[in-house]
C-alpha positions as CSV (number, residue, x, y, z in Angstrom):
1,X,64.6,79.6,159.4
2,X,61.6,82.2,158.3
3,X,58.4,81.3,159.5
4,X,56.6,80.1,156.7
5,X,53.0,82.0,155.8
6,X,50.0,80.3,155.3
7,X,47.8,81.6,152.9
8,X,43.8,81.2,151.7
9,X,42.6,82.1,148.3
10,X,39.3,83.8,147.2
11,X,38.4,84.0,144.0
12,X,35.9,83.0,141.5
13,X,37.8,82.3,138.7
14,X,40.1,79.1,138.9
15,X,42.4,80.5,136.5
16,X,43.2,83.5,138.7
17,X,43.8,81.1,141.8
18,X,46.0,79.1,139.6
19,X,48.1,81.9,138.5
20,X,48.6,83.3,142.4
21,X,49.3,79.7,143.0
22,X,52.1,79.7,140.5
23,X,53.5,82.8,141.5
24,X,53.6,82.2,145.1
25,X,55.5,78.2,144.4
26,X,58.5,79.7,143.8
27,X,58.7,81.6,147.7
28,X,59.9,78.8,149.9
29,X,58.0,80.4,153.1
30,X,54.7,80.9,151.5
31,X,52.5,78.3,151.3
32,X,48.6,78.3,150.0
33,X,46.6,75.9,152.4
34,X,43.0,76.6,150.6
35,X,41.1,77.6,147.7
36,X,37.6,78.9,147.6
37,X,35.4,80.7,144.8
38,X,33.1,83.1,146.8
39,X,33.1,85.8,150.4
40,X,31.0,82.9,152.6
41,X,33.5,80.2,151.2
42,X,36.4,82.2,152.6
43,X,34.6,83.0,155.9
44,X,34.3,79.6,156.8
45,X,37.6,78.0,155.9
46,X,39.6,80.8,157.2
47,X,37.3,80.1,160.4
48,X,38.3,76.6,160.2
49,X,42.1,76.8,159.2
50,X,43.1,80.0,160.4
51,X,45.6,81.3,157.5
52,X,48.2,84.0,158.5
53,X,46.2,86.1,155.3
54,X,43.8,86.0,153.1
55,X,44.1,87.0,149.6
56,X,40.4,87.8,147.9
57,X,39.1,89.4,145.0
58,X,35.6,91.7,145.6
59,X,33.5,90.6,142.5
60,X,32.1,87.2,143.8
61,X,29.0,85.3,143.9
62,X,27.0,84.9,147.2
63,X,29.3,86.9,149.4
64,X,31.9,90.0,148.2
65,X,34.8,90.2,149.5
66,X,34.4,93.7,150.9
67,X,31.9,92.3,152.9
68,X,33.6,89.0,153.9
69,X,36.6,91.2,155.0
70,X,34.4,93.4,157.4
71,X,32.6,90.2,159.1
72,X,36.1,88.2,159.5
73,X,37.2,91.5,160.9
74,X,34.1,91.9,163.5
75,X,34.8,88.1,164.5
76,X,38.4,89.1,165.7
77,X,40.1,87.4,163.6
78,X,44.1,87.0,163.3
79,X,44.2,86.6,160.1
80,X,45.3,89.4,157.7
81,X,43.3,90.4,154.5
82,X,44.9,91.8,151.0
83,X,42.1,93.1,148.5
84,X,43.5,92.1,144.7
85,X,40.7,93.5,142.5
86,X,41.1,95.0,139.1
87,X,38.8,97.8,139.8
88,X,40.4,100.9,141.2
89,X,37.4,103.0,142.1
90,X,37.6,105.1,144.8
91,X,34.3,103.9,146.3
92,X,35.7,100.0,146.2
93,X,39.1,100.8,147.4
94,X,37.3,103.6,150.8
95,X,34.7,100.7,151.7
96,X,37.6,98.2,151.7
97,X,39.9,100.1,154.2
98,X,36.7,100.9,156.5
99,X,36.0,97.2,156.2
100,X,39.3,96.5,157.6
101,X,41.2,95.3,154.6
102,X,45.1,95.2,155.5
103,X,46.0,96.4,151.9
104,X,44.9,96.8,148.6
105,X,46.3,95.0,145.2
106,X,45.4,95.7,141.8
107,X,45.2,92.5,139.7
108,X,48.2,93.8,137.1
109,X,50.2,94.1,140.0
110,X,53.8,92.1,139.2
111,X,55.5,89.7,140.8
112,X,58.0,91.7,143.1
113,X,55.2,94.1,144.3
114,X,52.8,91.3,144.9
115,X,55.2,89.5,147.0
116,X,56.4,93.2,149.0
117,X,52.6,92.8,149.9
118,X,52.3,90.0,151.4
119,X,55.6,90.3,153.8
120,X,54.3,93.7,154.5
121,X,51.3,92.4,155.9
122,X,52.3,90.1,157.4
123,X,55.1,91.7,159.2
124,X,51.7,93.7,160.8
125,X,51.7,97.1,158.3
126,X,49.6,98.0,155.7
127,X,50.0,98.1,152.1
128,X,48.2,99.8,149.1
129,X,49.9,100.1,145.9
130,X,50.8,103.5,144.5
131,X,47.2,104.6,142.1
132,X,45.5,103.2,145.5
133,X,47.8,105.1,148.1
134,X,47.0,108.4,146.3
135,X,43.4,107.8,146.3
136,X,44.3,107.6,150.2
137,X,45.8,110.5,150.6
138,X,43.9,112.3,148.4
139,X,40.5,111.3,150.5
140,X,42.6,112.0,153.8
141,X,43.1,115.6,152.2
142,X,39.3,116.3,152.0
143,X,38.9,118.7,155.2
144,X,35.0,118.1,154.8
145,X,34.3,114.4,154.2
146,X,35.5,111.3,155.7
147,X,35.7,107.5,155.0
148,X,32.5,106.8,155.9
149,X,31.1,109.6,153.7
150,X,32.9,108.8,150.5
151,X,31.8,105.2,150.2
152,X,29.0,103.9,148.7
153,X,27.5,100.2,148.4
154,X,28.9,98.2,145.8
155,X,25.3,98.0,144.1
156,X,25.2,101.1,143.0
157,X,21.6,102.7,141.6
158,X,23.2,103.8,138.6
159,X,21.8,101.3,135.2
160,X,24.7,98.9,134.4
161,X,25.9,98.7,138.0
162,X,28.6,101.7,137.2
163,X,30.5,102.8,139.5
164,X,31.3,106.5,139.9
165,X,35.0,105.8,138.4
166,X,33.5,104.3,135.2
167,X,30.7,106.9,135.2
168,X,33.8,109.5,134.3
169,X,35.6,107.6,132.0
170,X,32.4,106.9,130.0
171,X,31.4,110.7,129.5
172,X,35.7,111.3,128.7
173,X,35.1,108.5,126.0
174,X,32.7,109.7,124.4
175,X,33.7,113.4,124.0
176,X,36.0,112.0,121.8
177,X,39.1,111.5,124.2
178,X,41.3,109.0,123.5
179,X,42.9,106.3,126.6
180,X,46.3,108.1,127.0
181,X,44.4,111.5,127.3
182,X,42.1,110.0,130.1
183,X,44.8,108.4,131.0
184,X,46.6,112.1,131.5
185,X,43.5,113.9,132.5
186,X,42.7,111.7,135.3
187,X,46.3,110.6,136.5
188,X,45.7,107.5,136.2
189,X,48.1,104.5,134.1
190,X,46.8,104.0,130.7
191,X,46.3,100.3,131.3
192,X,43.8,101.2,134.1
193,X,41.6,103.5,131.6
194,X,42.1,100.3,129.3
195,X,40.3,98.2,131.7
196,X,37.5,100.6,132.7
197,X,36.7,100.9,129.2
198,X,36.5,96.9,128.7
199,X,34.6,97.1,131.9
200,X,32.1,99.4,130.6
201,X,31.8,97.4,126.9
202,X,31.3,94.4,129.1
203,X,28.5,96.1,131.4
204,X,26.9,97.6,128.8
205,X,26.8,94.8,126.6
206,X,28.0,96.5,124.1
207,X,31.0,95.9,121.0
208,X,31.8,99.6,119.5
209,X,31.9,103.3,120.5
210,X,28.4,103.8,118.2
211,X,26.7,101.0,120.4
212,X,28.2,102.4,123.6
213,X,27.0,106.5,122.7
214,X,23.5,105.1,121.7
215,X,23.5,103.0,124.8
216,X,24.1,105.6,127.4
217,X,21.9,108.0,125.8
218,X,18.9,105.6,125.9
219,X,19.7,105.5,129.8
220,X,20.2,108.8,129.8
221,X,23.8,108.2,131.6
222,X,25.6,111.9,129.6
């Protein structure tokens, strides 16, 4: 009989922890034992219930989850973290593997991979999916700058709250470049740019490309 794996989930959207709910309801030795919706919420139950893992998004109120991992972590705890975030900015994905995170999950990750995750955490190794495990390798590559160098807090002191990631697909947008060639220029899935570009409509609180040029101009972001 497999040992059966308990699991916490962090997020602040209840729809999210409903749809991991789902998908995990159909694995007969996965089981989720709690819920919260921000980093000091997940602290304390996994203090009090001890999970096997984890599961927790970064964006949260009160507490992020890069920061929740890294004080669970400090505390010595057994149980295993798994990032799922739908940003996959180097500076997020760095600060969460110095933090201690076991692996790294984008949130359009499917079904099979999703699961591969969690049994390979659990069985003790470590697992980023592929767009993350380059941005790995890629850093590990870097002869002159480590981890520790290449992160940055996840407030950044750009206006908007931009990350570096979203700083580059913002000046590739608006020279004109469509998705699919940022998508090709910056080896990344098209999907992903597709997100980064909501992200950045969503930040800047703004509907069209017009809005979007005249926006970054007035904060003098190209």
């Amino acid at each position: 009989m497999n040992k059966t794996t308990s699991i916490v989930l962090a997020d602040d959207h209840s729809l999210v922890r409903d749809g991991i709910r789902a998908l995990l309801e159909g694995e007969n030795d996965l089981i989720v034992i709690g819920e919260v919706s921000n980093g000091q919420e997940a602290i304390e139950m996994v203090q009090n219930k001890t999970p096997d893992l984890l599961i927790i998004d970064i964006r949260m109120p009160i507490m992020n989850g890069i920061d929740a991992v890294e004080r669970l972590k400090k505390n010595n705890t057994t149980t295993k973290c798994i990032i799922l975030s739908m940003h996959d900015s180097e500076e997020y994905i760095l600060k969460s593997v110095k933090a201690g995170a076991n692996g790294y999950l984008l949130k359009d990750t499917g079904k099979t991979e999703f699961i591969k995750a969690i049994r390979t955490v659990e069985q003790g190794d470590k697992y980023f999916s592929g767009d993350i495990s380059n941005v790995l390798v890629n850093n590990l590559l870097k002869p002159s700058k480590t981890i520790v160098e290449n992160t940055e807090t996840l407030k950044s002191d750009t206006p908007f709250d931009l990350t570096s990631k979203e700083l580059q697909v913002l000046e590739l947008v608006l020279s004109g470049l469509t998705n699919k060639q940022i998508s090709e220029k910056l080896e990344k899935s098209k999907r992903t740019i597709e997100t980064h570009r909501f992200n950045l409509m969503r930040k800047m609180e703004v509907k069209n490309l017009i809005d979007l040029s005249k926006r970054a101009q007035e904060y003098d972001l190209i």
